[in-house]
N, C-alpha and C positions, 0 to 999 in steps of 0.2 A: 656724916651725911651719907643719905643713900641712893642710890639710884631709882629715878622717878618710874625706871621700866621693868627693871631685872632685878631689882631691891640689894643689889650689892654693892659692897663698902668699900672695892674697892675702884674709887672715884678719884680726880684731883681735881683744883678751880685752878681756871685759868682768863685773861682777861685780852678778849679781842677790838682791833677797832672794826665798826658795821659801814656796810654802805653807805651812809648819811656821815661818818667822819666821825661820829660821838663814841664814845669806848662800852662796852658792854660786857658784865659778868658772866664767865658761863663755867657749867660743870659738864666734863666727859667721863662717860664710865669707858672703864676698859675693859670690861665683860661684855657688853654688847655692841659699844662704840656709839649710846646714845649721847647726843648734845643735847644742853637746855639750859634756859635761865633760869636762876634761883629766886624766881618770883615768890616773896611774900604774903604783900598785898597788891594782888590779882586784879585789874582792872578792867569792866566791861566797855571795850572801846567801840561796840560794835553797834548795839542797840537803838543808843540817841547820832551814831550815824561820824562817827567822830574818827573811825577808822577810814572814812569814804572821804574825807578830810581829809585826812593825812597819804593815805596809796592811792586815792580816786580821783583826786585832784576836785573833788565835788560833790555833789547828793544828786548826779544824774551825768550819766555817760554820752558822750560826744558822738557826732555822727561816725565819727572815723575809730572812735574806739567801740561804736556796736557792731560794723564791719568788722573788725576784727576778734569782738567776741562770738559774731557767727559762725567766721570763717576757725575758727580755734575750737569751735562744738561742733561742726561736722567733722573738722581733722579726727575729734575725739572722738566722737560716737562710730566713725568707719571702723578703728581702729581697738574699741572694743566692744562691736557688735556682735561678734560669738558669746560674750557675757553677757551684753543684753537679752540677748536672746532669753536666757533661763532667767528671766524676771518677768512679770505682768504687772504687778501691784506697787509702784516705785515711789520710793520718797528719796530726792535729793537733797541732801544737806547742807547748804549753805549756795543755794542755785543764786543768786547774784540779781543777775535781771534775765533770769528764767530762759538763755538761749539754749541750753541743753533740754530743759524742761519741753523749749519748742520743738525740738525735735524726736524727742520721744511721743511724744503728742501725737505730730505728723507719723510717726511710724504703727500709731494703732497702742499704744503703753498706754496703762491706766495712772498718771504720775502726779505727785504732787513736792510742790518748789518750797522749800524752806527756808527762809532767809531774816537775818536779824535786823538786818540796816533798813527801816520803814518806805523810804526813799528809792532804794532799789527793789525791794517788794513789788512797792505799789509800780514798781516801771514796765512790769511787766502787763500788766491791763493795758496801759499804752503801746505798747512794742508790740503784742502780741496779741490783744485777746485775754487774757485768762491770769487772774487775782494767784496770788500765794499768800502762803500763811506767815504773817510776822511773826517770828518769834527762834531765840534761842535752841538747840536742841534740849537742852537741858530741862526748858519749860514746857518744851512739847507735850501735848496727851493727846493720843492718834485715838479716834473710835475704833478706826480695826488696824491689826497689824499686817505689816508690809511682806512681800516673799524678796525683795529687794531693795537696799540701802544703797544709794551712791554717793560719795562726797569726792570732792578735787582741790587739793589745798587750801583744807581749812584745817584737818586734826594737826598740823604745827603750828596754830592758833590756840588752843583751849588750854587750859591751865592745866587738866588732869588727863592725859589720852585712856587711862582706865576708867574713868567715871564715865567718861565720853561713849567707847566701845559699850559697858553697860548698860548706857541709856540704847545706845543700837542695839544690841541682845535683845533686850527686851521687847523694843520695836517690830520687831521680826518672827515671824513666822517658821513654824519648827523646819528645819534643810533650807531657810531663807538667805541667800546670798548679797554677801556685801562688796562690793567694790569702790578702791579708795585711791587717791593718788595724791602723792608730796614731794615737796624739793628733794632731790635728794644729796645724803652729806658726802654719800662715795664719789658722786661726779657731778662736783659745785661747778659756779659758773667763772667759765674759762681760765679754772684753773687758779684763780683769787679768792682764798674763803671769805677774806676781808668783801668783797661783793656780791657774797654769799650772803653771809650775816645779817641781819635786818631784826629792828627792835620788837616789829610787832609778832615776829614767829618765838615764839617761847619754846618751838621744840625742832630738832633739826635730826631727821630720819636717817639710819644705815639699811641697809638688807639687814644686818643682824639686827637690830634694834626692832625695826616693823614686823619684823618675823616673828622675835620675841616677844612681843604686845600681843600680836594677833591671834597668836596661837594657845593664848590661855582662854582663847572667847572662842575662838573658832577653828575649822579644817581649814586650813592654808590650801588653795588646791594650784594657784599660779601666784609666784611673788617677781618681778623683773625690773626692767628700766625702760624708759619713755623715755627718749630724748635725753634732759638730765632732769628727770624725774624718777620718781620710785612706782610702780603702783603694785598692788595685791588683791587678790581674788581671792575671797572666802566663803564657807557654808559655815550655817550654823552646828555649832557641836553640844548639845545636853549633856554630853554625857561627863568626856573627862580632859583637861588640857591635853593639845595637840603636838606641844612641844617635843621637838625630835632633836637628840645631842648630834646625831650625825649630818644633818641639815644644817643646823646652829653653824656647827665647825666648816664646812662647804663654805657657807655662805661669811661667815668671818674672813677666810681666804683670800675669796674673791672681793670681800666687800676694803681689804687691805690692798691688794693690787689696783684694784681700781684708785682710790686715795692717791696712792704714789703717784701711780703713770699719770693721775690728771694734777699734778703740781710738780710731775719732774720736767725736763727744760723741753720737752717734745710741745707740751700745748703753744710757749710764744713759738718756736720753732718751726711747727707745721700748722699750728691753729688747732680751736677748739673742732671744727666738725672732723679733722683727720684724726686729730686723737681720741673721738669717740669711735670712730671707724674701726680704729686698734683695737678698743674695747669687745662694743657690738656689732660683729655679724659683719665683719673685713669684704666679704663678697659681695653681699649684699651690696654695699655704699660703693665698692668699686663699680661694680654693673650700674649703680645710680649715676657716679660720676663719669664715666662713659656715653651713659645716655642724656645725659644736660652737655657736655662737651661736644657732641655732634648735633643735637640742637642748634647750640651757637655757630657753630661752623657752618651748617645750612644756613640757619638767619642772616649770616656776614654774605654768604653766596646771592642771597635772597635779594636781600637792599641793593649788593654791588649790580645784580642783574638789574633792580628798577632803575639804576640811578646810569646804566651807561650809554652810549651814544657822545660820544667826547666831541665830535666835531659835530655836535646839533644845537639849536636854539635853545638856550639855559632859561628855564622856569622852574622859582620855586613853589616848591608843594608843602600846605602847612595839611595837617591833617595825623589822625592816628594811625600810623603806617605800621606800627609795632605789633609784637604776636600776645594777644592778649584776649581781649574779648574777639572774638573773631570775625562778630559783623563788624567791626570797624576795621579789621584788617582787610577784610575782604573790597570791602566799602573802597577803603584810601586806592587798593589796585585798580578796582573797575572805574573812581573816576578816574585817577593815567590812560586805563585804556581807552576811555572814552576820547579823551582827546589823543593818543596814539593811533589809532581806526579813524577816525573822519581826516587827521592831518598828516596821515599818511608816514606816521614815525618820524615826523622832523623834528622832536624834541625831545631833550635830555633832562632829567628831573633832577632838583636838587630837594631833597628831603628834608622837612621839618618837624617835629615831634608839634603837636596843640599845646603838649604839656611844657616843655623847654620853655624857660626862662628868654624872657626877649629885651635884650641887650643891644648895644651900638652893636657891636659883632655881626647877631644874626640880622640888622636895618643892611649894615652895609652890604650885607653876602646877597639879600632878597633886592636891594641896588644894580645888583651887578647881573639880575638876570634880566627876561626879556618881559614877564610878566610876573604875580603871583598869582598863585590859584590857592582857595582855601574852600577844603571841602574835603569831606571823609571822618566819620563821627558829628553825635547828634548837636556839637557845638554851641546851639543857644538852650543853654540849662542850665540851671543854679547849683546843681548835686555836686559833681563829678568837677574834680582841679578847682573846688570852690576858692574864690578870692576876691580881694578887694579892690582889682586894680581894674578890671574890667565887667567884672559879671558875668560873663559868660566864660565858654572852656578857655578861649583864647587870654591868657593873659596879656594883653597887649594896650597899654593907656594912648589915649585920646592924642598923646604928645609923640609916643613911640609910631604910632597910626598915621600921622602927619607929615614925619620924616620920610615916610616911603611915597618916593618917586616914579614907584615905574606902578601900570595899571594893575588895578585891584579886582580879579575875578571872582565869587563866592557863590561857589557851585553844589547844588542840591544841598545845602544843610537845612536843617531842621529846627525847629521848635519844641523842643520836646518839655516841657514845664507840665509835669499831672497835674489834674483837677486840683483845686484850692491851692496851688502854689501862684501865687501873682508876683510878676516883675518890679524889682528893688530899682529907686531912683538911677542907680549906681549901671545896671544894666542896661536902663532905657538910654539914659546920657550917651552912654559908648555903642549902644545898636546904631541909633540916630548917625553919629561921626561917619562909624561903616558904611551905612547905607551911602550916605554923603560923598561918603569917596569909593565907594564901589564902582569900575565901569559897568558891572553885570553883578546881579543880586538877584540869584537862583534859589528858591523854596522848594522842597522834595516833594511837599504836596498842595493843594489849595486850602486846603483848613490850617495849615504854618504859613500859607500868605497872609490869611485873612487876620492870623494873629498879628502879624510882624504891621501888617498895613495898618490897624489899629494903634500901634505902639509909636509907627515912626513918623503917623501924621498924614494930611493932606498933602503937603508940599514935596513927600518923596514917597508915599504909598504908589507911584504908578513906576517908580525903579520895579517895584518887588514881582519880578515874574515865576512863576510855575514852573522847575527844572524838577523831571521826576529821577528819583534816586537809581542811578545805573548798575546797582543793582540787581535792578528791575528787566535789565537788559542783557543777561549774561547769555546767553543763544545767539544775542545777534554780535556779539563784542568776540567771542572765542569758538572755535571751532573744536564742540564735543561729540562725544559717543550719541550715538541715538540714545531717545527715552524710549524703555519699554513697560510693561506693565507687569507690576512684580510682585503685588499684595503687600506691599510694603507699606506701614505708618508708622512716624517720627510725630512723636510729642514734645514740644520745647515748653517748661514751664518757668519761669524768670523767678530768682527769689533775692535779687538789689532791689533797694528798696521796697520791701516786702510789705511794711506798713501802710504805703498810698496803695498799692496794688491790691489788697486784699481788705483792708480795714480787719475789723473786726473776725472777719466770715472765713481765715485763710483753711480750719481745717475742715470746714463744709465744702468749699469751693474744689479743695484737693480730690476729697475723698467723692466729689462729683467727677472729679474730670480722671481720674482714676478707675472709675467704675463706668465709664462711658470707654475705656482703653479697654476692659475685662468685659464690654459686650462686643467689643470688634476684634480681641482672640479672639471668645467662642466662634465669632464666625470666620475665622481661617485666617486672619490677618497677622501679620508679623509684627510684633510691638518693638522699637525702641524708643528709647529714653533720650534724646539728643542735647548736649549742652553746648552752649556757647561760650560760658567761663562757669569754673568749676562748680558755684552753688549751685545752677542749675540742677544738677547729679541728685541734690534735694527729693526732686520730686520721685526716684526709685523707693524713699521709702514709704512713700502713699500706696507705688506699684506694689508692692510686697506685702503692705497690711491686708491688701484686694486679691492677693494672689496671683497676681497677671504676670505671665512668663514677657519676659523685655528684655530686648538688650542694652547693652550701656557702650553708648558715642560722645564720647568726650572731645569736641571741636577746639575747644578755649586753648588757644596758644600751638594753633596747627596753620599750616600753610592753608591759601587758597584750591590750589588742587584739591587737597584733598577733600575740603568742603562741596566742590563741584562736583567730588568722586562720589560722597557720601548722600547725597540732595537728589542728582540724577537716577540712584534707584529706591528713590522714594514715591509711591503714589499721591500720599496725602501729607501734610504736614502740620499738627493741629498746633498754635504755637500760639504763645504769648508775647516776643520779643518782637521791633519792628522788623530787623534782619531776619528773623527765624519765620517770617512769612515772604517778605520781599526778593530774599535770594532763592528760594523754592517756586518763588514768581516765574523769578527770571531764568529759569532750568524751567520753565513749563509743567510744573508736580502741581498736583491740587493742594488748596491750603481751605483751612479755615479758623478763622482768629479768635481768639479767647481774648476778648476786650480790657483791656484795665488801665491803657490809655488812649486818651484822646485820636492820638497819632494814626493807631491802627484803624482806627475807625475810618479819618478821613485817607488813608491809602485806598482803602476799598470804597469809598465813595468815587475817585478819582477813574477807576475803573469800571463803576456801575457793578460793583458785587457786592453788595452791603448784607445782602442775603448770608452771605459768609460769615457774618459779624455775629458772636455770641459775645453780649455783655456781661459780666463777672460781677456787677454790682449790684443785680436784679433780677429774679426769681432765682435765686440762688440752688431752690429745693430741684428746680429744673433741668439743671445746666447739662447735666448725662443726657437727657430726654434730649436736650434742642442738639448737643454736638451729635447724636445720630441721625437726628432728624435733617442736620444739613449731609451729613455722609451719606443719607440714601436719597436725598432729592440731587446731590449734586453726583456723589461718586461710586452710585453702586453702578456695577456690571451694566448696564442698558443706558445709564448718565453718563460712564466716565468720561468717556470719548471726545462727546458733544461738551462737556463743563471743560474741555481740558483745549479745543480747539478756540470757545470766546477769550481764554486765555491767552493763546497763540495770540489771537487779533486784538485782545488790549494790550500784550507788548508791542506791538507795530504800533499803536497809535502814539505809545507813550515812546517809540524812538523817534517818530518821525516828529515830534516835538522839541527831542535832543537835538535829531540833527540840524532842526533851524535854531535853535538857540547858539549850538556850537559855531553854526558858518557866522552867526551875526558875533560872537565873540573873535573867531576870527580876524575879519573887518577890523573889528577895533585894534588888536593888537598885532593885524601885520603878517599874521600865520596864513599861507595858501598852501590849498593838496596841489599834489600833481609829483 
């Protein structure tokens, strides 16, 4: 037998067990150190959808698992956007349910998605927008050829990786670059090849082995590791294999030390991420680890400062108090502060996560204080911590909800359910209970009363009052720097849940609000990119297909300071998120809202600025035209002043609302200033 790569004889079989427990044949060369099954007859598991079966757990991906194939396509595309770069013309092979496809898109690439499984084909028209082609690479016939290939863990799928690469040759465009990524066999997972092993990869990659494939198709120009991945970067070569003996042996070297050290006793010993650290780039991962170590050490400083006051009135706080999305961190502190400022620091918080499991444990400990307050995160919404015990964020049942004794406060949360999502049996049941044993039932705006008062009925629709999100109030709650005027604009564009937000229209709508950024450079403004958790970041590659110089502000998983720091020298703030308008509220900056939920909308009704509201769903062809149109009716030079002073006065309106709602919460639980 010979080697399916490097055609030499000498080879030997050997027989492992795979991940699944079952025992598997395999033959390794010791010439390039490629593994593989001695597949006979070669089975197409992919087509009629039978592999999506077996690795997919189905013929359509789960909400939690398209999150995670977006958040895995921008890690990817950051990470090889210098290669992108030298592409225009892209066919990926084997794009899945087309998330890299979407972002190439977003970034201005002329791209198309190829994929076998029918099922995940077609998911992408729903997910996204925009059809790919069923079909094999094999079957493939392109009308023109590509100047760019990309594939990501599929050529340890195909039975022949030389037929395969051939059919890319030919695909491609003369100097057409390909880029490819696979498991790789030098640094398996955590050091267990046995966990490695898996039936449906037929081919299992070295550095010498990819090298030696590559290089008789193409100029090898970058070959490296990804995590424990392999990938390679190539250009097309006409002329003559690229094969180098002195590269070959380098990379055998290395590709043999890596092997050892990731199955000698260092990986149980120290873990798999330190023993890659040994590998790749030791400084690197130390300064990494460095910087996530003082993180936590802040966060632990962080929580110990909300939560002390030891000889004060114990109230627990349920809400998302953690460093993540950052309107809700931000959120969970201003409401404390809220009742910290009107009660004059008489009490001490005891912290809740929305997300934590609600057990005797946490009934007894919320027993033991003087109230509860629950509030901080958009909490009535079916997406986010979905479950079955209560329907909204709180998981908390009707019977957990009963056991608590001490009064029940529910402070400015929200309603946040997008257009065509309607409330499940299972949600309405457990709002009603809340409402029911709520002393006080606060709504952050009047369009989330007007829903809630719907849902809970006649006979407890007049509990549900109007508490606007504090937020909204951040000038009158803390004592900051002046606002001054700085020509500064912050764009927030949200891509969770990107599907309700966008429908169909997402790379129209970008490439409008992109190009309404690239007329307000021209006229002297300072652009950034502002995120609240990291997809946000998304939207710099609309900025970049436009050309618009921006900077990049990554908020998601920062303290509140420095949200106040970054917000206070902003002018305008064009944003899609409901925070990404409310806390630039509340620092007195100008905003104007990119509509694409409900929410936003009625925020700005609540204040009489509706004018501010640009819908995302309608006139789409417009949306550049109306975001300037509100920038120079509200914020040019002779406006700003005056749009920035009725600002000032609908935060006063909307405190002196809090503070009656607070003294009458007060009252009921026993808290006096003084």
């Amino acid at each position: 037998m010979k080697c399916i790569i490097c055609n030499s004889r000498n080879v030997n079989a050997l027989k492992m067990v795979s991940r699944d427990d079952s025992e598997i044949e395999l033959i390794r060369c010791k010439k390039c150190g490629h593994l593989w099954q001695p597949i006979e007859n070669y089975m197409d598991i992919y087509s009629e959808g039978e592999f999506s079966n077996i690795a997919r757990n189905g013929n359509a991906p789960s909400s939690e698992k398209m999150k995670q194939l977006d958040n895995m396509a921008f890690s990817r595309f950051n990470f090889y956007k210098t290669y992108l770069d030298k592409m225009d013309n892209i066919l990926e092979v084997g794009s899945y349910v087309g998330s890299f496809v979407n972002l190439l898109k977003i970034y201005g690439k002329n791209v198309t998605g190829l994929e076998p499984d029918p099922d995940y084909s077609a998911y992408s028209e729903k997910q996204y927008g925009f059809k790919q082609i069923t079909s094999l690479l094999e079957n493939f016939e392109a009308k023109n050829k590509y100047d760019g290939i990309i594939s990501f863990h599929v050529i340890e799928h195909v039975k022949n990786p030389h037929i395969f690469l051939k059919s890319v040759f030919d695909l491609l465009d003369n100097n057409g670059k390909v880029l490819f990524e696979c498991p790789s066999l030098d640094i398996h997972l955590n050091g267990d090849i046995n966990k490695f092993i898996w039936k449906p990869h037929i081919h299992y990659f070295s550095l010498t082995s990819i090298y030696y494939l590559f290089s008789l198709y193409f100029n090898v120009l970058a070959l490296d590791i990804k995590q424990d991945s392999l990938y390679i970067y190539a250009e097309k070569n006409n002329n003559k294999p690229n094969f180098n003996t002195l590269t070959f042996t380098k990379l055998k070297i290395a590709s043999r030390c890596m092997y050892s050290l990731n199955n000698s006793k260092l990986v149980p010993l120290f873990g798999k991420k330190i023993t890659l650290a040994l590998l790749r780039e030791p400084y690197q991962s130390l300064k990494q680890a460095k910087s996530i170590t003082i993180k936590k050490i802040n966060y632990f400083l962080y929580v110990k400062n909300e939560m002390k006051n030891k000889n004060k009135i114990p109230v627990s706080h349920i809400s998302v108090y953690t460093l993540g999305n950052v309107g809700d961190t931000v959120l969970s502190k201003c409401v404390r502060d809220t009742f910290n400022k009107i009660c004059s620091n008489k009490l001490k918080w005891n912290l809740y996560s929305v997300w934590s499991p609600v057990d005797q444990n946490l009934i007894e400990n919320i027993n033991k204080s003087e109230f509860l307050l629950i509030g901080g995160g958009g909490l009535l919404l079916p997406d986010t911590n979905k479950n079955s015990i209560s329907g909204w964020q709180w998981a908390c049942s009707k019977e957990n909800l009963k056991n608590i004794n001490k009064k029940i406060i529910v402070f400015a949360i929200g309603y946040n359910y997008f257009k065509g999502q309607e409330p499940e049996e299972l949600f309405i049941d457990n709002l009603r209970e809340l409402v029911t044993r709520a002393s006080f039932f606060g709504v952050r705006n009047n369009g989330s009363c007007g829903k809630v008062r719907a849902i809970v009925g006649k006979n407890l629709e007049n509990k549900i009052v109007f508490q606007p999100c504090p937020t909204t109030l951040i000038r009158k709650l803390y004592e900051l720097p002046d606002k001054n005027k700085t020509r500064n604009i912050a764009f927030n564009i949200a891509f969770d849940r990107y599907e309700r937000r966008f429908g169909r229209n997402m790379y129209s709508v970008l490439d409008q609000i992109a190009l309404a950024a690239k007329k307000l450079s021209n006229k002297g403004y300072k652009i950034y990119n502002v995120a609240h958790v990291d997809n946000d970041l998304i939207f710099g590659l609309s900025l970049q297909k436009h050309a618009v110089p921006y900077k990049t502000i990554l908020l998601g998983g920062e303290f509140p300071d420095k949200v106040f720091d970054f917000y206070n020298k902003m002018d305008v703030v064009i944003g899609m998120r409901g925070h990404a308008q409310m806390i630039p509220f509340g620092l007195n900056c100008g905003i104007i809202t990119l509509g694409s939920h409900e929410k936003m909308r009625w925020f700005l009704e609540d204040i009489d600025f509706l004018d501010l509201y640009i819908d995302l769903d309608s006139n789409i062809e417009i949306i550049c035209q109306e975001i300037i149109k509100r920038f120079e009716l509200f914020y040019s030079e002779e406006n700003y002043y005056e749009t920035i002073q009725k600002i000032k006065a609908k935060q006063e309106y909307l405190y002196k609302i809090t503070l009656e709602n607070v003294d009458y919460i007060k009252n009921i639980v026993t808290i006096h200033s003084g």
